[in-house]
C-alpha positions in Angstrom: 8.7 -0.1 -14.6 10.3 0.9 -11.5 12.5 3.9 -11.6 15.6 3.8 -13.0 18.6 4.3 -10.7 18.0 2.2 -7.8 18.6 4.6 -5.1 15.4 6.7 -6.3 13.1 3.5 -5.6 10.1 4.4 -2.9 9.2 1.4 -1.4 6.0 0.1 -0.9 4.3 -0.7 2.2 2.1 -3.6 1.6 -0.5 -4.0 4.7 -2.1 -7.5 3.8 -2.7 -10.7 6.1 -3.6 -13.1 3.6 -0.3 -15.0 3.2 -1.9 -15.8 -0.5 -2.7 -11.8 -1.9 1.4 -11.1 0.0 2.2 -14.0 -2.3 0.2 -12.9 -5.7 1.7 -9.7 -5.0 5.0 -10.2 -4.8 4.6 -12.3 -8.0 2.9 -9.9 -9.9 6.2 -7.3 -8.7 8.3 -9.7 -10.3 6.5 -10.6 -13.3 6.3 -6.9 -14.5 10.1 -6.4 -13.3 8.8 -3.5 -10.7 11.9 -2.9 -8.9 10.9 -0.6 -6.0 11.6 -2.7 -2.7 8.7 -4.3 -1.1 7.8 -4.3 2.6 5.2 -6.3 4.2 3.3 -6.2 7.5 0.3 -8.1 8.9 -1.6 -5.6 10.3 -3.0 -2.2 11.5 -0.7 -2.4 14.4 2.7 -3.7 13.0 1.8 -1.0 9.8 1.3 1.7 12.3 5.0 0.8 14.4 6.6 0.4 10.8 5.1 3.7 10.1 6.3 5.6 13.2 9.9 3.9 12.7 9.0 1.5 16.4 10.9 -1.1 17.9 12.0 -3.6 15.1 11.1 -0.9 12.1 13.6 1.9 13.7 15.5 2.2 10.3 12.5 1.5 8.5 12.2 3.6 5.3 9.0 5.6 5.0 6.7 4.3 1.9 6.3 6.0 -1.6 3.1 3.9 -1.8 0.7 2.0 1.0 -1.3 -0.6 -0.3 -4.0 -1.3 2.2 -6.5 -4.3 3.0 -9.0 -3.2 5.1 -9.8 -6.2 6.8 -7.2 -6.7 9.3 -6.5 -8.2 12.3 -5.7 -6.0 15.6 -6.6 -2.5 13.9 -8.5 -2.5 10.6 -7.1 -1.2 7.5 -10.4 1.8 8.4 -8.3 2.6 11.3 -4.7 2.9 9.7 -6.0 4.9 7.3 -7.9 7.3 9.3 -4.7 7.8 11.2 -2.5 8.0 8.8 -4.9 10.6 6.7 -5.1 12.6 9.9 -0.9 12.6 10.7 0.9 15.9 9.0 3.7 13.4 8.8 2.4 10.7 6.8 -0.9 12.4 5.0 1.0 13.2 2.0 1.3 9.1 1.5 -0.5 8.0 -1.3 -3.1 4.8 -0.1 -4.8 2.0 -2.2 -6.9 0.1 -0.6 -7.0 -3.3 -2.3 -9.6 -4.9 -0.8 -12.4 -7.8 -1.3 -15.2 -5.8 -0.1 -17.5 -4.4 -2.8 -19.6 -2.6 0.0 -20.4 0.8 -1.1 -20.2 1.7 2.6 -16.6 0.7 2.4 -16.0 2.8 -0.4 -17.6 5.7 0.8 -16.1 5.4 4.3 -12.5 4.9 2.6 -12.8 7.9 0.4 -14.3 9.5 3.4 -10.9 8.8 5.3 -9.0 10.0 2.0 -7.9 7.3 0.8 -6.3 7.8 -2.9 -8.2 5.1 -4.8 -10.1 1.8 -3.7 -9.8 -1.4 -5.9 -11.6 -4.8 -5.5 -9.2 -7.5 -5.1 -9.8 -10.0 -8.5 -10.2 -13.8 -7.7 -8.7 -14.3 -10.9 -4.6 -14.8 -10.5 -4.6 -12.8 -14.3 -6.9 -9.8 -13.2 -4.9 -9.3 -9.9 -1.5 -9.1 -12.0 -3.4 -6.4 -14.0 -4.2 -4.4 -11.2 -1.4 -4.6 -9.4 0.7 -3.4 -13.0 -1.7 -0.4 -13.0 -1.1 0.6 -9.4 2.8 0.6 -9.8 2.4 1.9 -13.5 0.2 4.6 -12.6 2.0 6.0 -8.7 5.4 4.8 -9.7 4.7 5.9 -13.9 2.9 8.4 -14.1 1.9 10.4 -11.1 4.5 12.7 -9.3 5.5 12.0 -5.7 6.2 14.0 -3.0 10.0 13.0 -1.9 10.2 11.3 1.0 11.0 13.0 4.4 9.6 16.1 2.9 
């Protein structure tokens, strides 16, 4: 599902701290054979030192795709994504937010922050592989990405 050629792979930046959802994700990566690497951090503030290539992300690459909870620890998903919306260097990044929150408010406020879509995270282990084969299918399918670094 990935693209073909492994060197053309953007990675994804998965910003999640339930060790369960990293888990269901990477399984659902691996049950549809998505190949693009994935990279995981727990927070708002590890996301936003992976972003800027900080301390132990220096050679870091930069994501083709964030996939954002907003309910984190140190610095809220809200947060990131308001600051990565509002940096000329990392705007141009697509972000999901895959979240449990079916708050209106939250929806508003993350499309509000330009956020590229907002999904409810499914209890169900079935419905979350779904949705996590239409986010890859659709950014890494069918959509046409900026190249990184540009």
């Amino acid at each position: 599902m990935g693209t073909s050629g492994s060197d053309n792979l953007l990675p994804i930046l998965l910003v999640e701290d339930s060790p369960t959802d990293v888990m269901m994700t990477r399984e659902a990566l691996d049950y549809y054979k998505v190949l693009n690497p994935l990279h995981v951090v727990q927070d708002g503030v590890e996301a936003t030192q992976y972003l800027r290539q900080k301390g132990k992300y220096s050679a870091a690459p930069e994501p083709g795709l964030i996939i954002l909870d907003l309910n984190l620890p140190r610095k809220s998903g809200r947060e990131l994504l308001r600051d990565v919306k509002s940096d000329p260097d990392l705007m141009s990044i697509p972000v999901v937010v895959l979240t449990t929150s079916k708050s209106e408010e939250d929806v508003a406020n993350a499309y509000g922050l330009h956020a590229n879509c907002y999904i409810t995270k499914p209890v169900d282990f079935t419905k979350f592989l779904d949705v996590i084969r239409g986010i890859t299918e659709f950014w890494f399918g069918t959509v046409t990405l900026p190249l990184i670094g540009s």
